[in-house]
C-alpha positions as CSV (number, residue, x, y, z in Angstrom):
1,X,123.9,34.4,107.6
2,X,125.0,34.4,111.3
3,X,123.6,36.0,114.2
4,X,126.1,38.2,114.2
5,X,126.4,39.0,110.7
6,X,122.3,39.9,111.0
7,X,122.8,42.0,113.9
8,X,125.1,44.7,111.8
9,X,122.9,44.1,108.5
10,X,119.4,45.0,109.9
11,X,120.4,48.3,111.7
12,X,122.5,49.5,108.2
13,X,119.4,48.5,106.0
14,X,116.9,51.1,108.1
15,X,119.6,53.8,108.3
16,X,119.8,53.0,104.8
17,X,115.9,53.1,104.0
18,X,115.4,56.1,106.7
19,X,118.5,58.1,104.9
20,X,116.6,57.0,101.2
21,X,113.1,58.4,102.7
22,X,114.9,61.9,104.2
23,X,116.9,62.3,101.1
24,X,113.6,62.0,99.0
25,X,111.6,64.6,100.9
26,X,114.7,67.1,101.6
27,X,114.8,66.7,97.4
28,X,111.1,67.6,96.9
29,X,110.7,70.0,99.4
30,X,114.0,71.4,97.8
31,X,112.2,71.2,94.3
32,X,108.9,73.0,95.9
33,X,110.7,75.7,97.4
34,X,112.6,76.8,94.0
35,X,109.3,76.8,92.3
36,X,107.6,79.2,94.9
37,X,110.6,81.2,94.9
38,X,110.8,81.8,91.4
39,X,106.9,81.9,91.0
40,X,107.0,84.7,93.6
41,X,109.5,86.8,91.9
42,X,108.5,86.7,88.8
43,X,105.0,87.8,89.7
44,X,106.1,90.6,91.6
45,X,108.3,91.2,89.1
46,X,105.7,91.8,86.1
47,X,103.4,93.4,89.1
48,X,106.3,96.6,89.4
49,X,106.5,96.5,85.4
50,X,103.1,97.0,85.6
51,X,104.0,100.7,87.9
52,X,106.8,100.7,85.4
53,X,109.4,99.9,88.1
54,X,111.6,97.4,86.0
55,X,113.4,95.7,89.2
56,X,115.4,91.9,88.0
57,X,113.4,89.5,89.1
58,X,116.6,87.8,90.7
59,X,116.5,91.1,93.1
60,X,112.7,90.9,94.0
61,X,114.4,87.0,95.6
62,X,117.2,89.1,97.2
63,X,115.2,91.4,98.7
64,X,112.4,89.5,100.1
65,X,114.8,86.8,101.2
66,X,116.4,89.2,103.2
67,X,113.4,90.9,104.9
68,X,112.9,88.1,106.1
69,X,116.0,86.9,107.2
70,X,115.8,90.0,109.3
71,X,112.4,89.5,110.5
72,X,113.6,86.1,111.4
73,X,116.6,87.5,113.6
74,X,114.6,90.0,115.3
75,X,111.6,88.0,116.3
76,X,114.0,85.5,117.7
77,X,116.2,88.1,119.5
78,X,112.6,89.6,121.1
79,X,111.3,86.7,122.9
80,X,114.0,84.1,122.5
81,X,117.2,82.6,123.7
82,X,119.9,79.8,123.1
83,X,118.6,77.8,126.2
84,X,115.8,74.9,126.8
85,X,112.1,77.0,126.5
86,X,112.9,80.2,124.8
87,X,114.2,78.4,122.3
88,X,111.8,76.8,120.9
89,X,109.6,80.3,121.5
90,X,112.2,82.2,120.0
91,X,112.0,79.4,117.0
92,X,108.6,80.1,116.2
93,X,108.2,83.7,116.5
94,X,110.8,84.0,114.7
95,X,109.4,81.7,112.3
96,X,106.3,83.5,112.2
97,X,108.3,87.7,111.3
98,X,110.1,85.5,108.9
99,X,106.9,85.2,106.9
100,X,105.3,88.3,107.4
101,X,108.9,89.9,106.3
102,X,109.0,87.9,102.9
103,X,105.7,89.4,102.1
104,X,106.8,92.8,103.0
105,X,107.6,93.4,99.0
106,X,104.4,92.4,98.1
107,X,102.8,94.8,100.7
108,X,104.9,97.4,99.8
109,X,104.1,97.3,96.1
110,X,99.9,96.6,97.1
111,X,100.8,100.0,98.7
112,X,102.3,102.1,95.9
113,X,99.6,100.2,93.3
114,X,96.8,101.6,95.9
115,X,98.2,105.1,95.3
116,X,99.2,105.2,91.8
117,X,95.8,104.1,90.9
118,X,94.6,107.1,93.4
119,X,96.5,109.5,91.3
120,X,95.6,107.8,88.1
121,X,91.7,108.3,89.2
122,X,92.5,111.7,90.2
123,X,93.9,112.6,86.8
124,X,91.2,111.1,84.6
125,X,89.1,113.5,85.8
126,X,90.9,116.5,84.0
127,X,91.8,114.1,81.1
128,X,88.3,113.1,80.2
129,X,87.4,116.8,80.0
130,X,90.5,117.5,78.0
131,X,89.5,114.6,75.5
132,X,85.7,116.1,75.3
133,X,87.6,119.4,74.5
134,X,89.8,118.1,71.9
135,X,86.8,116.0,70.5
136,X,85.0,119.1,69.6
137,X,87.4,120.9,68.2
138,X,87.7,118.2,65.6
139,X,90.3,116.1,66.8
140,X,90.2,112.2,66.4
141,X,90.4,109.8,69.6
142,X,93.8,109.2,68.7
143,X,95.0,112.6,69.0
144,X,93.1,113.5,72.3
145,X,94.6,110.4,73.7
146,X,98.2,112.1,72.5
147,X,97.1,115.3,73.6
148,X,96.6,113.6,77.3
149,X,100.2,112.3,77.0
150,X,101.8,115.7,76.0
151,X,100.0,117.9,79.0
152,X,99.7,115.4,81.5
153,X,101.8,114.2,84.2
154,X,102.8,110.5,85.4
155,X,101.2,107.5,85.6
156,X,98.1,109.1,83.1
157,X,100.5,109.5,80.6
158,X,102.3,106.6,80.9
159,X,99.4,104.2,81.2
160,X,97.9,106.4,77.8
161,X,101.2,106.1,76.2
162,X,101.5,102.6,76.5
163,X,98.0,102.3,74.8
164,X,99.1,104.6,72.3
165,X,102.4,102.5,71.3
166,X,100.2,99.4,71.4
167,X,98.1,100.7,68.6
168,X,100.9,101.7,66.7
169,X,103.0,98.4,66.2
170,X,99.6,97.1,65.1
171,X,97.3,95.6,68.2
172,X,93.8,96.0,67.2
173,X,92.1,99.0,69.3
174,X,89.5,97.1,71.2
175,X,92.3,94.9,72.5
176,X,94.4,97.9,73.8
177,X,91.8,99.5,75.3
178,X,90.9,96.1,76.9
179,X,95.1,95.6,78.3
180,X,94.7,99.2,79.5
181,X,91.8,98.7,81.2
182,X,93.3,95.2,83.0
183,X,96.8,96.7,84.0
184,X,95.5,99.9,85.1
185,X,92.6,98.0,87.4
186,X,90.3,100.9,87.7
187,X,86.8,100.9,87.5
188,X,86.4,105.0,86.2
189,X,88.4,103.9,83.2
190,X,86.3,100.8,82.5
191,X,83.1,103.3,82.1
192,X,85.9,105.4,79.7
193,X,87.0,102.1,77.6
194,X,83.3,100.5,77.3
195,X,82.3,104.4,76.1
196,X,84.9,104.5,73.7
197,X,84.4,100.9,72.4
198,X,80.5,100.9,71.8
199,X,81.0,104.4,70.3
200,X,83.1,102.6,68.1
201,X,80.6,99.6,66.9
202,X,77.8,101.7,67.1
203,X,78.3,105.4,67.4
204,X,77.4,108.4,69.4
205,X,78.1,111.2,70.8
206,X,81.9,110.5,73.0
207,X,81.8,114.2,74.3
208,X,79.0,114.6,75.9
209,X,79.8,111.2,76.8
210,X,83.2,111.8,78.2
211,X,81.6,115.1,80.5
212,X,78.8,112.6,82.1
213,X,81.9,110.1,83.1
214,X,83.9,113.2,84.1
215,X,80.9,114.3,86.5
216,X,80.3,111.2,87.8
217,X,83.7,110.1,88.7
218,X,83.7,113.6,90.6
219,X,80.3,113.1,92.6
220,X,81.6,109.1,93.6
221,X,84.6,110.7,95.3
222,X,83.3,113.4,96.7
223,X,81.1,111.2,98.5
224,X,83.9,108.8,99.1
225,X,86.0,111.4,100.6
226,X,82.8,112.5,103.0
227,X,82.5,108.7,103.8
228,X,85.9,108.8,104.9
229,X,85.5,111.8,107.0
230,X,82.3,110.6,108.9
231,X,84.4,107.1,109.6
232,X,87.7,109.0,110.9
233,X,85.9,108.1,114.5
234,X,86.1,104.6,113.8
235,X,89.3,104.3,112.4
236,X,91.2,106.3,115.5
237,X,88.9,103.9,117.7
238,X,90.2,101.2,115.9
239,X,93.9,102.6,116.1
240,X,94.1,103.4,120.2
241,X,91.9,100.2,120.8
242,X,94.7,97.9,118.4
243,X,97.8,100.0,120.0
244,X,96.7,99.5,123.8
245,X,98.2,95.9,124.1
246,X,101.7,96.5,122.3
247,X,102.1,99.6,124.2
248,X,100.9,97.9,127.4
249,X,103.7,95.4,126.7
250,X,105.9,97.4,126.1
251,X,105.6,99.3,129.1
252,X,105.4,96.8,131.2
253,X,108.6,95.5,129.8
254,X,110.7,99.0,131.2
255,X,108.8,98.7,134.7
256,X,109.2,95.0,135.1
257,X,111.9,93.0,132.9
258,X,111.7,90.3,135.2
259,X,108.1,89.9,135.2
260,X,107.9,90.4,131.4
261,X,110.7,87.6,131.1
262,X,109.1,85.2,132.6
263,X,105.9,85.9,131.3
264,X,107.5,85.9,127.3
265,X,109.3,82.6,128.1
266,X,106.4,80.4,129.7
267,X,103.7,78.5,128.0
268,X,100.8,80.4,129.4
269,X,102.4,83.4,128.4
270,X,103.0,82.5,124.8
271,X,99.3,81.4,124.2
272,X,98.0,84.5,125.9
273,X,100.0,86.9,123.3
274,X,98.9,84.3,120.6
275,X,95.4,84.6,121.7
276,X,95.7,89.0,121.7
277,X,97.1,88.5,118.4
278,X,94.1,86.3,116.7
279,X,91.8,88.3,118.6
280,X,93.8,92.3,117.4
281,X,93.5,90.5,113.5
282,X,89.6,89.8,113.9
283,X,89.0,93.0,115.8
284,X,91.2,94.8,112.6
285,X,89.1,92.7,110.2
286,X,85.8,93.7,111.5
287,X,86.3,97.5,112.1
288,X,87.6,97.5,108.1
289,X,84.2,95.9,107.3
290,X,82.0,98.4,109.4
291,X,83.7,101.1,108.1
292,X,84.1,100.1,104.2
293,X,81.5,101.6,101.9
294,X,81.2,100.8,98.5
295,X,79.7,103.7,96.8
């Protein structure tokens, strides 16, 4: 082989190599993405069947792909530009909404679970009594569960309904208590379910039962909702004390553009609103601790 032969021949085998090597890790990182994309919709997917919102999977993908595309564009559009420094901080802000905005499906759903189970809770209070009720007058557990169904609204009924279907097509009792009891997620209907179940093995009495549950799920959020009212304080602290910054900002930003321009697109500037928004999380983190009471 020539010298100039060798000349052409070493810089096409490490474009070749380095081509090999990029193609390799665009292919797994390719591969990894598809499997957390698919992963993610399919569990927030079965997570809205669980509400009984039956949403495609494949739109769960749509939708959180585009929350975030949008997060993406307006993060960028904020503090960014097409030239040199804001760039690259336009890049990773935007970057940064991108992933906040394809977790905005999930938050959403953790918000409507939160209250479905409130209203849930809510409702098992009435139920249980209903079920003592029907228990006395002589009907079976089956029947005050259909009774619950029939007069009750939305999501008692559906959750009880469901349980009621399950028994029907043949799953043992014990286990549909035990799938309402994990889908549902609350804690006042794991006192009902282990009631009904020893009752079951061993016997007793399931009305008088059923009345002591009722009463106590009534005193725990009565004194939840008192907690809640002696911590209103903290939480508006919390609030104005969070708010200051961004409002600062942003009126700082119809006073000055200039000033806030160059203070968005310098280095200093970046790490200072990195720094205010590490410190807002903690400070958020730590007022949610002092002010969350397990009763």
């Amino acid at each position: 082989m020539t010298d100039a032969s060798a000349i052409w021949v070493l810089p096409l085998l490490y474009m070749a190599s380095l081509g090999g090597l990029a193609y390799s890790i665009l292919g797994a990182l390719q591969s990894a993405a598809t499997e957390y994309a698919l992963s993610y919709s399919e569990s927030t997917s079965r997570q809205m069947e669980d509400l009984f919102l039956f949403i495609p999977s494949r739109k769960v993908l749509e939708l959180a792909t585009a929350s975030a595309s949008a997060c993406f564009l307006l993060g960028f559009l904020m503090v960014g530009g097409f030239e040199g420094r804001a760039f690259t901080a336009g890049l990773l802000v935007g970057c940064v909404a991108a992933i906040c905005g394809w977790n905005i499906p999930r938050t959403v759903l953790s918000l409507l679970r939160r209250n479905r189970l409130k209203r849930f809770n809510l409702q098992l209070v009435d139920s249980l009594v209903s079920m003592s009720n029907a228990l006395k007058a002589g009907f079976s557990m089956q029947q005050a569960f259909e009774l619950v169904v029939r007069e009750r609204q939305n999501p008692i009924s559906q959750e009880f309904g469901t349980y009621l279907h399950q028994t029907r097509v043949g799953m043992p009792q014990g286990e549909a208590l035990e799938s309402l009891r994990i889908r549902v997620g609350s804690e006042d209907l794991a006192l009902m379910t282990a009631a009904i179940e020893t009752a079951r093995q061993t016997g007793g009495n399931l009305t008088e039962v059923f009345e002591k549950i009722a009463h106590t799920i009534r005193e725990r959020m009565r004194i939840e909702q008192r907690i809640w009212t002696l911590t209103a304080q903290g939480r508006l602290q919390g609030f104005v004390v969070g708010a200051m910054p961004l409002l600062l900002g942003v009126a700082m930003s119809f006073l000055d553009p200039a000033m806030m321009g160059a203070f968005v697109h310098s280095s200093f500037g970046l790490l200072l609103i990195g720094a205010v928004v590490v410190l807002e999380a903690l400070g958020a983190m730590i007022i949610a601790k002092i002010i969350h009471i397990d009763v």
